[in-house]
KEZA-649477 format. One record per residue (C-alpha): residue number from 1; z, x, y; residue in three letters. Coordinates in nm, 4 decimals. Each point is the difference from the previous one (the first is absolute). Layout:
BEGIN
<kenu NUM <Z X Y> 'ALA'>,
...
This chain:
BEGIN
<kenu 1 <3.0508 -2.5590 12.2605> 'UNK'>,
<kenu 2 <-0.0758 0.1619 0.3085> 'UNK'>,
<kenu 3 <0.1903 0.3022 -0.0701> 'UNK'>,
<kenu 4 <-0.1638 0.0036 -0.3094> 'UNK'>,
<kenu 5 <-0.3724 0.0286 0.1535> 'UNK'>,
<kenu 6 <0.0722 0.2062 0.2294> 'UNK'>,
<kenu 7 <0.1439 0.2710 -0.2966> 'UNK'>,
<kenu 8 <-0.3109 -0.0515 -0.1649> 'UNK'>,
<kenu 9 <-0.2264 0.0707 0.2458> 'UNK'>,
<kenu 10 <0.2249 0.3274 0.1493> 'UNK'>,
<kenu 11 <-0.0553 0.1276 -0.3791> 'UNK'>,
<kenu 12 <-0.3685 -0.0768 -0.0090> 'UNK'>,
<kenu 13 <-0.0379 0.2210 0.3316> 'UNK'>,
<kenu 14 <0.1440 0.2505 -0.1461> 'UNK'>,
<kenu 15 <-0.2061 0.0233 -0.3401> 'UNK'>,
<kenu 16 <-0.2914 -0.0282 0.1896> 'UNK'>,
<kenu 17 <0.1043 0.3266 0.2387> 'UNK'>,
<kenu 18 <0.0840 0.1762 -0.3205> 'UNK'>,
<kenu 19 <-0.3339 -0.0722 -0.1552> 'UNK'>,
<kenu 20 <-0.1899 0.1350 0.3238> 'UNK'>,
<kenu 21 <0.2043 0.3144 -0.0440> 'UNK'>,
<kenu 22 <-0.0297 0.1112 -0.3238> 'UNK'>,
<kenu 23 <-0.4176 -0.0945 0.0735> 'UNK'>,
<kenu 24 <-0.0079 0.2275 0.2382> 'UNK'>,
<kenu 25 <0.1565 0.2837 -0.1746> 'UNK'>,
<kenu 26 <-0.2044 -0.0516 -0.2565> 'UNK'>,
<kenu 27 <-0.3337 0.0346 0.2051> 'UNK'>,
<kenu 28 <0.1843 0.3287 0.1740> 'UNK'>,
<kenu 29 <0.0224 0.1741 -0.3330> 'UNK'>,
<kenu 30 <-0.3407 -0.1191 -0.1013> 'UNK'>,
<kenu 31 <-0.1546 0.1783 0.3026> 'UNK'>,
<kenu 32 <0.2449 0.3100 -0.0299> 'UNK'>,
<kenu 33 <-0.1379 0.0700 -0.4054> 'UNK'>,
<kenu 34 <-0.3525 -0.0776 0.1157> 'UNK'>,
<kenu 35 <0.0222 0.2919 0.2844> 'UNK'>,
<kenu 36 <0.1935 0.2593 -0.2791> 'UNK'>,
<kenu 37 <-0.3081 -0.1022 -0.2437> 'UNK'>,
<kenu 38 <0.2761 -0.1779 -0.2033> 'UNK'>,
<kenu 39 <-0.0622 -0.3157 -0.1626> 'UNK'>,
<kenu 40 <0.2098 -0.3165 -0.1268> 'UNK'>,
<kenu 41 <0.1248 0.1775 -0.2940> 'UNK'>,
<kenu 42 <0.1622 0.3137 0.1811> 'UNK'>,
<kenu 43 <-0.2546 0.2563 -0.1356> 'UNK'>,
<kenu 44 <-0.2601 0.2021 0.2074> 'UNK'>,
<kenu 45 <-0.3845 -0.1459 0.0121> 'UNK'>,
<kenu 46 <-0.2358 0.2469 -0.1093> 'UNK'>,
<kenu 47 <-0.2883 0.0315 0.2451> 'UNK'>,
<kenu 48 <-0.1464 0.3316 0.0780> 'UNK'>,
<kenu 49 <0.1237 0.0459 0.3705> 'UNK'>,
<kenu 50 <0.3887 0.0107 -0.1457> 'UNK'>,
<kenu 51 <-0.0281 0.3052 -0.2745> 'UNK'>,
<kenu 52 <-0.0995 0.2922 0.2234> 'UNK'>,
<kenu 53 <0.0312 0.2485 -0.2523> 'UNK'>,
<kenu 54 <-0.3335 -0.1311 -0.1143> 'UNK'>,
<kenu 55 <-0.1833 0.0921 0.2528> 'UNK'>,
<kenu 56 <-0.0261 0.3630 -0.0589> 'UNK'>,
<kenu 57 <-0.1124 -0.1186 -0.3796> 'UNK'>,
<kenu 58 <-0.3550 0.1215 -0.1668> 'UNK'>,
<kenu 59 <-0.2458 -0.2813 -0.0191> 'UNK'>,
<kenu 60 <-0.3446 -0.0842 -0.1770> 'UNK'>,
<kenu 61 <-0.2940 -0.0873 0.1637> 'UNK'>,
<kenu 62 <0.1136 -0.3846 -0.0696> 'UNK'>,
<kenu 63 <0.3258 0.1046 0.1843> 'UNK'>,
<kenu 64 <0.1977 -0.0658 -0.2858> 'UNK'>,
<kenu 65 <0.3312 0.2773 -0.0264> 'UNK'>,
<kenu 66 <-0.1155 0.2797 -0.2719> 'UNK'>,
<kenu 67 <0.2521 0.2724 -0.1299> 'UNK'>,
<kenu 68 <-0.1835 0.3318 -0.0159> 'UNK'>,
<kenu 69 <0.2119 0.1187 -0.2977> 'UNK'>,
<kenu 70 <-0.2909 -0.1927 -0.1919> 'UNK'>,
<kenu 71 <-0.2368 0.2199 0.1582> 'UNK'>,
<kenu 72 <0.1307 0.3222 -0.0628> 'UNK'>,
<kenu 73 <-0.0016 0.1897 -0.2795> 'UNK'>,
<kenu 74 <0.2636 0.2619 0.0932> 'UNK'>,
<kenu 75 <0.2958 0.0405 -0.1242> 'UNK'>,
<kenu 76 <0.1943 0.0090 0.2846> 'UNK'>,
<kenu 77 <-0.0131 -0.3397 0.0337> 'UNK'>,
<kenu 78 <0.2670 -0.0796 -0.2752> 'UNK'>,
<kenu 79 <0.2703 0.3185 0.1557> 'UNK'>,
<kenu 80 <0.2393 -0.1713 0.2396> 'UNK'>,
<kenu 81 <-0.1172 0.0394 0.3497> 'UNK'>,
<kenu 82 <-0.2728 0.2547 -0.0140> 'UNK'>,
<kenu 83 <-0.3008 -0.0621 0.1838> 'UNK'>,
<kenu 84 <-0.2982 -0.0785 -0.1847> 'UNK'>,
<kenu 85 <-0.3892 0.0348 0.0123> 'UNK'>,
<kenu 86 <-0.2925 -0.2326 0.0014> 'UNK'>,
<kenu 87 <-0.3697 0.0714 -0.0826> 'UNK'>,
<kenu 88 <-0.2882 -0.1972 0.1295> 'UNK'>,
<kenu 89 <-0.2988 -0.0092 0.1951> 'UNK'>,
<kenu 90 <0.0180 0.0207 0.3654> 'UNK'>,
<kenu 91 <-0.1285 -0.3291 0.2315> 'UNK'>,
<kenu 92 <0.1560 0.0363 0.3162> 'UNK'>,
<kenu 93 <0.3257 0.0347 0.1889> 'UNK'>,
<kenu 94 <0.1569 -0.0672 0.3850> 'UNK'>,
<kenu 95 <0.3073 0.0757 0.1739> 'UNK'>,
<kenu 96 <0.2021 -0.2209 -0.2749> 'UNK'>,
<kenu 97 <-0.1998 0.0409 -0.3052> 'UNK'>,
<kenu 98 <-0.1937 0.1151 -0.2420> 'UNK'>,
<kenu 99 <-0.2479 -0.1418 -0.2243> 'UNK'>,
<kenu 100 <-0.0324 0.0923 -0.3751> 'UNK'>,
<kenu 101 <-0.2300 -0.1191 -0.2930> 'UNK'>,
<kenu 102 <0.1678 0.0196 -0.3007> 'UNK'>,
<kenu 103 <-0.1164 -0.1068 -0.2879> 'UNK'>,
<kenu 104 <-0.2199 -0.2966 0.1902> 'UNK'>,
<kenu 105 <0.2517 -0.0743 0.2109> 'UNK'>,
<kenu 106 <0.0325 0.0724 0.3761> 'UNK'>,
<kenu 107 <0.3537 0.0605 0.0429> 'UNK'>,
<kenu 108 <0.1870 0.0237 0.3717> 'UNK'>,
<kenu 109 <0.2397 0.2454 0.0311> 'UNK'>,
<kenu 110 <0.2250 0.0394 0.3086> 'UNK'>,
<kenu 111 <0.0492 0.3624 0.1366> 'UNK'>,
<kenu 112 <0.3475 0.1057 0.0369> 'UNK'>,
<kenu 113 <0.1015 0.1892 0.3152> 'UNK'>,
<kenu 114 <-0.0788 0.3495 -0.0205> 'UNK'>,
<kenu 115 <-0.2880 -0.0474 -0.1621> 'UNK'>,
<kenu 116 <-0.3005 0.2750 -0.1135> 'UNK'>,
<kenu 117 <-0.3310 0.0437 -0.0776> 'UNK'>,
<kenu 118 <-0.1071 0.3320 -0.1364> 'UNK'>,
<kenu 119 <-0.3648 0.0928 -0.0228> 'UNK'>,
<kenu 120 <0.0388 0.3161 -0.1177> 'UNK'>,
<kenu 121 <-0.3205 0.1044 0.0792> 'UNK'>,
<kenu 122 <-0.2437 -0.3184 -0.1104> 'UNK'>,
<kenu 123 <-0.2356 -0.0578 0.2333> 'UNK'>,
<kenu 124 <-0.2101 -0.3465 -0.0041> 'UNK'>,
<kenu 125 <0.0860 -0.3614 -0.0061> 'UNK'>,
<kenu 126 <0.3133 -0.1052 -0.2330> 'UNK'>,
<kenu 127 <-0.1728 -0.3239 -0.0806> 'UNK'>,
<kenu 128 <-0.0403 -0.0968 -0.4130> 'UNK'>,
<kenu 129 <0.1650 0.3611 -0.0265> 'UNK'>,
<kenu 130 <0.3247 0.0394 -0.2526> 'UNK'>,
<kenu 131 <0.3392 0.0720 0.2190> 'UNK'>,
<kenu 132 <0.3349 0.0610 -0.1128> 'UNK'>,
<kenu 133 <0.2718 -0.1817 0.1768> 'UNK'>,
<kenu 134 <0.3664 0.0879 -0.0038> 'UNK'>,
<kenu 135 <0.2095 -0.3617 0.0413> 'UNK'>,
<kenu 136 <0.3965 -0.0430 0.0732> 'UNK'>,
<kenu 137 <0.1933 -0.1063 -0.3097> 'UNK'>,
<kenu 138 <0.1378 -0.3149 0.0902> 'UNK'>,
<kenu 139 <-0.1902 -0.1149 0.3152> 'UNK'>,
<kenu 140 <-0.3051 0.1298 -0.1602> 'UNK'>,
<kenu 141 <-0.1694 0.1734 0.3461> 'UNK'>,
<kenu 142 <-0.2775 0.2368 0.0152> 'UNK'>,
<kenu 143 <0.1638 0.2892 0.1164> 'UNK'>,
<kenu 144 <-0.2976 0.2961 -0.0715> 'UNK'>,
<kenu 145 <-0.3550 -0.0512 -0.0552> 'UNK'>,
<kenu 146 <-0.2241 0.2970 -0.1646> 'UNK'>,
<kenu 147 <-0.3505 0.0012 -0.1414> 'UNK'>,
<kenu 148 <0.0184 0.0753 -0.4166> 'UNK'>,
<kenu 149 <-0.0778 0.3217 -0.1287> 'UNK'>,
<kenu 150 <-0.3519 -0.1361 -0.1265> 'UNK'>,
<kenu 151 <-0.0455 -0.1908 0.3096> 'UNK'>,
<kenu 152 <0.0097 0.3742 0.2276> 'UNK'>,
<kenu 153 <-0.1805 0.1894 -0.3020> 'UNK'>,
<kenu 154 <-0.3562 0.1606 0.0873> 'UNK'>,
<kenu 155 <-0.2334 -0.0087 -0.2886> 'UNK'>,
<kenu 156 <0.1510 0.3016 -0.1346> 'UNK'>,
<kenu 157 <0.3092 -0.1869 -0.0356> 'UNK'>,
<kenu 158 <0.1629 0.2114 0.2754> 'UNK'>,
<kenu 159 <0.2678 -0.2278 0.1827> 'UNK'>,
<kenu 160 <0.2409 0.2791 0.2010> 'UNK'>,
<kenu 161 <-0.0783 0.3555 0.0982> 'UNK'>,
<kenu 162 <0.2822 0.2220 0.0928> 'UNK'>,
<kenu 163 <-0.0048 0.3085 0.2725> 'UNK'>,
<kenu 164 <0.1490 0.2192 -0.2927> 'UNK'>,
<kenu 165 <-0.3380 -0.0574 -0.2042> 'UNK'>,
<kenu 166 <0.1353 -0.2638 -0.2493> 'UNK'>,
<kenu 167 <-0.1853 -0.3694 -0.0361> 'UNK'>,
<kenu 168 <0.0974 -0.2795 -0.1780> 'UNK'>,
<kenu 169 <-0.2636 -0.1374 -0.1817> 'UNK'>,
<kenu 170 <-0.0421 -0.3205 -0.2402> 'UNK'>,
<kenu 171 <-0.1799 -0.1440 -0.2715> 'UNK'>,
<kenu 172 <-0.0012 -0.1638 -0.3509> 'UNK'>,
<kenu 173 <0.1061 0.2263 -0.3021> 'UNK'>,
<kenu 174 <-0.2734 0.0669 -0.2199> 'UNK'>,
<kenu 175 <0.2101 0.2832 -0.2056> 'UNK'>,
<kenu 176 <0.2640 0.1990 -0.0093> 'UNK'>,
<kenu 177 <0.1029 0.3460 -0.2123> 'UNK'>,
<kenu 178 <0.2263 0.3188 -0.0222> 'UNK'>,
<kenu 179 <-0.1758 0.1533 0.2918> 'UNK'>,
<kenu 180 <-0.2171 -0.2716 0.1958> 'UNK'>,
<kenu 181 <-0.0538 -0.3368 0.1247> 'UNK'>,
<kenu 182 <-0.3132 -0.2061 0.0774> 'UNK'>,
<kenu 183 <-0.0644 -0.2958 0.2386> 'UNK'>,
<kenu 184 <-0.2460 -0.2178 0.0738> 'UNK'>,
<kenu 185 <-0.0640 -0.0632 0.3910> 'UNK'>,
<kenu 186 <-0.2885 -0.1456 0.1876> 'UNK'>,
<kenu 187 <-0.2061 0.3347 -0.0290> 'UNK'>,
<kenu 188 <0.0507 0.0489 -0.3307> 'UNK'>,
<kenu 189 <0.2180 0.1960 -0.2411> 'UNK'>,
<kenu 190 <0.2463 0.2619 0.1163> 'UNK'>,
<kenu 191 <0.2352 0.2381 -0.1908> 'UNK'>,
<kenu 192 <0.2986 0.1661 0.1098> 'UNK'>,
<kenu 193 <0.1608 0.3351 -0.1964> 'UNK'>,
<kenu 194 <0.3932 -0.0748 -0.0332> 'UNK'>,
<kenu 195 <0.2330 0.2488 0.2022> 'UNK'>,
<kenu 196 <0.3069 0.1515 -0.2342> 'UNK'>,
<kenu 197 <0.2456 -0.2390 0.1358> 'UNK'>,
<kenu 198 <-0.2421 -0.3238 -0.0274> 'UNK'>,
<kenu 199 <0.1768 -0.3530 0.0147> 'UNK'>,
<kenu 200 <-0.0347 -0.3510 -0.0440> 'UNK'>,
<kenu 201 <0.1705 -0.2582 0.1650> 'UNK'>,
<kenu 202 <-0.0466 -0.3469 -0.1539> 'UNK'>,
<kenu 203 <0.2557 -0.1992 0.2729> 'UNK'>,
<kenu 204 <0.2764 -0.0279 -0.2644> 'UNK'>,
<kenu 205 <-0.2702 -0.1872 -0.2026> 'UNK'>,
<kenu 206 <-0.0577 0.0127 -0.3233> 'UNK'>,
<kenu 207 <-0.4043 0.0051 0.0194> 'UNK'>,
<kenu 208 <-0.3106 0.1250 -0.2323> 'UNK'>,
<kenu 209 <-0.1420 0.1733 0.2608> 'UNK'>,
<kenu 210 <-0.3862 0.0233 -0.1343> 'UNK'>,
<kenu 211 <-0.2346 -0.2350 0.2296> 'UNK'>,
<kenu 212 <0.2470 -0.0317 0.2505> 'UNK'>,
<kenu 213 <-0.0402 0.0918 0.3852> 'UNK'>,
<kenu 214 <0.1641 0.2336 0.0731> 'UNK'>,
<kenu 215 <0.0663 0.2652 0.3307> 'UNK'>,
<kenu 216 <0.0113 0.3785 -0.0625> 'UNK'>,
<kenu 217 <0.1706 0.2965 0.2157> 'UNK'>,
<kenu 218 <-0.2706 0.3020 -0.0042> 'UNK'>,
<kenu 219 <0.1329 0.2965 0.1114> 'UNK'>,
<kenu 220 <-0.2129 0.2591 0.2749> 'UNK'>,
<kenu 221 <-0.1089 0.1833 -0.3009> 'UNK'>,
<kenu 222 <-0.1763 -0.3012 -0.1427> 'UNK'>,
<kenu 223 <0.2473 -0.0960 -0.2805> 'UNK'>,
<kenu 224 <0.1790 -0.3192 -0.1110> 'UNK'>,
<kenu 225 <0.3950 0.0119 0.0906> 'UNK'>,
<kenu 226 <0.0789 -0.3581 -0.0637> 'UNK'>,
<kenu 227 <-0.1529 -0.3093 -0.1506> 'UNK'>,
<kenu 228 <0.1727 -0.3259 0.1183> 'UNK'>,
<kenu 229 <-0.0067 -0.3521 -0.0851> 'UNK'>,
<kenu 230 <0.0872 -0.3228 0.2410> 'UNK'>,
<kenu 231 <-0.0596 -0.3724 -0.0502> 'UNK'>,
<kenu 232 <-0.1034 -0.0209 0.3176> 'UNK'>,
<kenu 233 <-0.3551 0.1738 -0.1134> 'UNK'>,
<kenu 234 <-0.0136 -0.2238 -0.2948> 'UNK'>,
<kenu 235 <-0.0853 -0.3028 0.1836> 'UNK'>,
């Protein structure tokens, strides 16, 4: 009988050293998942600090993630990995970002490394004013920043001036025939005689051109050389 107790209790011992083992693995692997953001399961948590690749994302003035492919209308968009443009008015910007309203919105995009700003000549505060932003495909960064065409326009519709004598110059289309073309820009209207080897460029778009904005090439002699059409001016 003896023999017998003392069997019985050497086995008990032994369950209960088992039983503090396999505890205290347990509690181990419990503290290893919770440091590799892993819960009971096996799959990864989701909380922002573990998805770095979203850091870089465009955001709304909420903060909420926004994909700027729904703010563009170019067509580049949709072309593999072409770089794309966005249109909006300009709020503000730092040494990370800069700050666009589009369409109501104030949307934050992060500047990519190398990033520009060409003025091209505008003078004055970019605030409220219309910029054109070139963003990375993918990671969607602001890579170039310019002032539109109508933005830099004086109120002849005048936006660039060349050394050779040449100016670009744009406005909305009021008419257009065999040998000239009318716009409408802030000082009123102004016609253009076409040159011999006159040309329109529509962006690959198939586009009724009357109403439109759109920026013409005039020549040192005064005439028209090319009439052509962007989305960008649409907006």
């Amino acid at each position: 009988m003896k023999k017998l107790m003392k069997q019985l209790a050497l086995a008990a011992g032994f369950c209960l050293i088992m039983t503090l083992a396999i505890t205290a693995c347990s509690n181990g692997e419990k503290g290893n998942n919770a440091d590799n953001n892993i819960n009971n399961n096996g799959h990864r948590k989701q909380n922002v600090s573990y998805n770095k690749n979203n850091i870089n994302t465009p955001q709304n003035q909420n903060g909420n993630r926004v994909d700027l492919k729904n703010y563009s209308k170019d067509q580049d968009k949709n072309t593999g990995d072409e770089d794309f443009d966005v249109t909006g008015k300009y709020v503000k910007e730092n040494n990370n970002e800069i700050v666009l309203n589009i369409n109501g919105d104030d949307i934050h995009i992060k500047k990519a490394a190398g990033y520009k700003k060409d003025l091209k000549g505008f003078k004055g505060s970019l605030k409220d004013k219309k910029v054109d932003v070139e963003v990375t495909h993918n990671q969607q960064l602001a890579k170039d920043l310019q002032p539109t065409p109508m933005t830099r326009a004086d109120k002849n519709g005048v936006y660039e001036r060349k050394h050779n004598g040449e100016v670009k110059v744009i406005g909305k289309l009021l008419s257009s025939d065999k040998s000239n073309v009318s716009i409408q820009v802030p000082n009123g209207k102004k016609t253009y005689t076409k040159t011999s080897d006159f040309k329109v460029d529509t962006d690959g778009q198939k586009v009724s051109l009357n109403g439109k904005i759109v920026r013409l090439e005039i020549d040192k002699h005064g005439k028209l050389k090319e009439l052509k059409y962007n989305w960008v001016d649409q907006e």
